[in-house]
N, C-alpha and C positions, 0 to 999 in steps of 0.2 A: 504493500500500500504506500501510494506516496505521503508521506507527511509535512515534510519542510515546506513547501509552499502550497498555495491555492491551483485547483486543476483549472485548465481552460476544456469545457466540456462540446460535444456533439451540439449541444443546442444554444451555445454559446457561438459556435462555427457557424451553427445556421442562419443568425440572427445576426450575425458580420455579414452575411450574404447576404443576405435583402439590405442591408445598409450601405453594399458597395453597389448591388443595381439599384436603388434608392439615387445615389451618387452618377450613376450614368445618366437616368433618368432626368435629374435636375440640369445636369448640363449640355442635355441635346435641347431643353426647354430656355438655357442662355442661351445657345448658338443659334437656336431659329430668331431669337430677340436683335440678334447684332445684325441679323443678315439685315433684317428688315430698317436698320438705320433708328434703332430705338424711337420710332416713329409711338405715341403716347398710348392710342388706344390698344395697340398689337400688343403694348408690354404689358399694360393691365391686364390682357386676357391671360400670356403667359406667368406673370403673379400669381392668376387665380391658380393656373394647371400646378405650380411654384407646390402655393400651399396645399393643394388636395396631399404631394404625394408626401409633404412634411405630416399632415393629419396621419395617411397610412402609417408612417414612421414612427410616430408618438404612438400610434392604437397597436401596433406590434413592439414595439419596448415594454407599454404596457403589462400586456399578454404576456411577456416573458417575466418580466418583473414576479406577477398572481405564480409562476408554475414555478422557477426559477430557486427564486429567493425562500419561500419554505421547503423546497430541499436540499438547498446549500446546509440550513439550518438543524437542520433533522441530520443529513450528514456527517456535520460535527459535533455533535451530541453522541448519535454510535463512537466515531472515531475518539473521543475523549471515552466513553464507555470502555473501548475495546484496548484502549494503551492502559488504562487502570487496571482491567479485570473488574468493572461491575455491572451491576445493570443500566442496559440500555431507562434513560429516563422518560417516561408520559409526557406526552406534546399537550402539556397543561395550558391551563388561561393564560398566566402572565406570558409562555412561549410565541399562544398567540397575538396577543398586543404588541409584542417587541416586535415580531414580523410586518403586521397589521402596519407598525408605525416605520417601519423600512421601509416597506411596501410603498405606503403613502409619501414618505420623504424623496422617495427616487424615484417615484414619478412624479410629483411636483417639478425636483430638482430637473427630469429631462424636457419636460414639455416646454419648462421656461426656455431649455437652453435651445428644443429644436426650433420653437415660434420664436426665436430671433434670426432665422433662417432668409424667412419672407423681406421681414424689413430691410434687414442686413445687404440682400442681391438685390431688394427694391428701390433703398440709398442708391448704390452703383446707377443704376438706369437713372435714376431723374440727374445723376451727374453727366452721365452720357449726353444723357435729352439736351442737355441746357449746355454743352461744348456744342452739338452738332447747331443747336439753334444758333446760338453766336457766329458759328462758321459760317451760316445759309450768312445770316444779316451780312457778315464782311465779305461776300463772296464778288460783289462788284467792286469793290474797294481793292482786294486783293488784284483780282485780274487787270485792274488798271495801275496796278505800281503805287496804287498809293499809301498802302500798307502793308506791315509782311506780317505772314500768317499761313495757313494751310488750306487748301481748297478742300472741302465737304467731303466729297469722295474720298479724296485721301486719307482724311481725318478718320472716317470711318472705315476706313479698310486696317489702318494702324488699331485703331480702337478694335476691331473684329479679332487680328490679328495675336493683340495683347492680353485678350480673352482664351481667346486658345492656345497661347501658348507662356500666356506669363511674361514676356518678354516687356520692357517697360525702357528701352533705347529709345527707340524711333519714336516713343511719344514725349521724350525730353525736351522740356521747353514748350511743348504743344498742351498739354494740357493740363490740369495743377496736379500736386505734387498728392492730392489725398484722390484725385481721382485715379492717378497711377496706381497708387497704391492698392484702392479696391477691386481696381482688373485684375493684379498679382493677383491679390487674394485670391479672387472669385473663377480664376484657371485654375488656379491650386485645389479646388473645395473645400476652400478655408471659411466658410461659410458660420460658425460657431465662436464665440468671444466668453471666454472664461478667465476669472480673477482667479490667480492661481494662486499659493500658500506663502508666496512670496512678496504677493503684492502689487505683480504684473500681470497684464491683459495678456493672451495668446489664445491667436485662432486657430479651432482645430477643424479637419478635415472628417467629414462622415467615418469614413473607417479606423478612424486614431481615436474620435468620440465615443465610436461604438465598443472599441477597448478597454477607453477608460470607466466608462460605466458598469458595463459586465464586471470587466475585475473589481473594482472596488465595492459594489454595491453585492458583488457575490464574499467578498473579504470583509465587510459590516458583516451579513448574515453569519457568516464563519465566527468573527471575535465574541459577536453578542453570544450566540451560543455555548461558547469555551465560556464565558465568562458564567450565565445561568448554570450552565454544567459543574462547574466548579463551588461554585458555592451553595449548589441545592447537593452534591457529594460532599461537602467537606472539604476538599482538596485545595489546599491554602498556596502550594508554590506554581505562578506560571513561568513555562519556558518562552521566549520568546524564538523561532526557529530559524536555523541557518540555511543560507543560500547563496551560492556564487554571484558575484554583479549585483549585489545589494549597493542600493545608491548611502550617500552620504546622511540622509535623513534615519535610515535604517542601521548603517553600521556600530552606531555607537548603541545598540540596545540587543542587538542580533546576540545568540545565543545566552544571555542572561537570564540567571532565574529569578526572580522577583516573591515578595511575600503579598497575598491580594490580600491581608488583612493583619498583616503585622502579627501571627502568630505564630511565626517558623522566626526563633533565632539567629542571628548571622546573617539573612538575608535583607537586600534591601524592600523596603514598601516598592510596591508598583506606582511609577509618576503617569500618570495621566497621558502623556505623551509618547508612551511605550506602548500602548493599547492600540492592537491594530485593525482597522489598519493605520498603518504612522503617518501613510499619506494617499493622495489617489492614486490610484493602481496597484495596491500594496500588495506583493503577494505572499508577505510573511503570513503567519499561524501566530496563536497565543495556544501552548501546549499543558493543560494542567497536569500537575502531578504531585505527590509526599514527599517529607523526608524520608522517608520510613523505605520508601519507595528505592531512593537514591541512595541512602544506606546498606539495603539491600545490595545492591550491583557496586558497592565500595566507591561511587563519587559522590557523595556527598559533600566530603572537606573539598573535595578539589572545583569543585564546581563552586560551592560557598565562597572560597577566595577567591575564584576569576571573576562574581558576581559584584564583588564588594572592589574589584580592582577599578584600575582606568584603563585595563587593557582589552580589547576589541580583538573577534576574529571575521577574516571574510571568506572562507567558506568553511564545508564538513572535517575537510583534511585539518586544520586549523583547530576545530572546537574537539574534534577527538584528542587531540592531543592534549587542551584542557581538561579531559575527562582522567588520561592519565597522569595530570599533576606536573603536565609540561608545557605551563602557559608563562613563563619569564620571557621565553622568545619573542611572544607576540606585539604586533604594532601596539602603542599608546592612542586613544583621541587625540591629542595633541598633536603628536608625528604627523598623523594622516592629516589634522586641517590643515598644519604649516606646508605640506608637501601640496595640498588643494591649492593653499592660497598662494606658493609658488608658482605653481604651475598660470594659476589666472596672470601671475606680474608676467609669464614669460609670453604668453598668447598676445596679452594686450601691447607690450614691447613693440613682437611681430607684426601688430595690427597694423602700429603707428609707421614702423618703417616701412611698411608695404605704401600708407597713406602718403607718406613723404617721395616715396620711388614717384610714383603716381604723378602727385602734383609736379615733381622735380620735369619730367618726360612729359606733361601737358604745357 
């Protein structure tokens, strides 16, 4: 059985697959928009085609959500049963309210996110509209020399052009710098604008979207569960689980065993922030278990010390080796952000001499 991370399942696949023809779907609905010279009433009609199939998309998120999310749940409720040895526990009331309120929370969370679809590609077009209007007006003006600018066809074959292919050159100068920017987007099927944990806005594309939500909203069902599991058993210490390419969010909690209620001596209380998932897309576990447990199999001191240290492991090869009491080798948090934060002075370095080449050669 896998345990260190969260599975991507059958119907998790399926459900990326209507979201990548969801994704074709929308963008043969731009390209018939551009041909037509974003002419007003043709793009309202495509709008409307826009959001029917954003509705489909939300009413099968939905539907996966209702079947999905109570047996991620029920999943790991067994999977904690069956690492303890006891019984599986009854899909009681409070189980189903925690679900009930997943449930609800991630589908609120996605419909906001897909109904910013429509407006988002509808932006774009009335920016389009109102370049190509401007071009019609200067189009006698232009062809007599008396101002420079772009004739209409043109304008709109570059604008077509930067649609399908992202390309944002040949519109330099021609038209403003946020309406470049929303053709990149809108070639990309960057269609989605999320405040991320850091603070910053990032558009994501239908199939990167439909990732982040499956994983994380299938990695809530998962923690909430460990966590009800855990204290309707008894079972006071969670493991937090390892996994190779754990990002930086995760590293410094990954294989720690934590106390969820401050009754196992020598371990630390669980912070809030160890609860996973740590972040979107998380694919850690929270692993309950005893001491009793870890006494048993003789790590108990050795695991108790790596928990209470500053030292971090980043993958399985690594945290076994804490299990046999050979954790002095391993990186520090500290090591690892100064080696991050090096690495950022040396990219950004790069950046600037790249900028400097650039301008030097212009």
């Amino acid at each position: 059985m896998r345990v260190e991370s969260i599975p991507w399942t059958t119907q998790d696949q399926a459900l990326l697959r209507f979201y990548r023809t969801a994704g074709r779907r929308l963008r043969a609905k731009i390209s018939a928009v551009a041909l037509s010279d974003f002419q007003a009433a043709y793009t309202d009609a495509r709008l409307t085609e826009i959001q029917s199939i954003v509705d489909e998309l939300a009413a099968k998120q939905k539907a996966w959500s209702r079947v999905e999310l109570p047996r991620a749940y029920r999943a790991e409720q067994r999977l904690t049963a069956q690492l303890n040895a006891i019984e599986v526990p009854l899909f009681s009331a409070i189980d189903r309210r925690t679900v009930d309120m997943l449930i609800a929370r991630t589908t609120t969370d996605v419909t906001e996110a897909l109904q910013s679809i429509t407006p988002s590609i509808g932006r774009t077009f009335i920016e389009a509209q109102q370049t190509m209007i401007t071009a019609e007006q200067l189009k006698t003006q232009i062809a007599a020399g008396l101002v420079e600018g772009t004739a209409p066809r043109e304008l709109s074959r570059n604008i077509r052009e930067a649609l399908r292919t992202g390309a944002r050159q040949q519109l330099r100068g021609k038209v403003s710098v946020e309406l470049a920017g929303q053709l990149q987007q809108t070639a990309r099927g960057q269609y989605i604008s999320i405040m991320c944990r850091d603070g910053k806005i990032r558009r994501y594309d239908l199939t990167r979207y439909c990732r982040l939500v499956t994983k994380t909203a299938r990695s809530q069902a998962a923690g909430d569960a460990a966590l009800q599991s855990a204290r309707r058993a008894g079972l006071d210490l969670i493991r937090i689980s390892v996994h190779i390419g754990a990002c930086p969010l995760c590293i410094p909690f990954q294989g720690n065993m934590y106390s969820l209620n401050g009754d196992t001596p020598g371990f630390p209380l669980m912070p809030p922030e160890a609860q996973t998932p740590i972040h979107a897309s998380c694919g850690h576990r929270m692993l309950p278990t005893t001491a009793e447990a870890l006494e048993a199999d003789g790590t108990l001191e050795n695991v108790r010390a790596f928990s209470k240290s500053d030292r971090v492991v980043t993958d399985m090869k690594q945290y076994q080796a804490v299990l046999r009491g050979k954790s002095k080798g391993l990186p520090r948090v500290k090591t690892l952000d100064a080696a991050r934060d090096a690495a950022k002075v040396r990219a950004r370095e790069a950046a600037t001499k790249r900028f400097r080449r650039l301008r030097k050669a212009a």
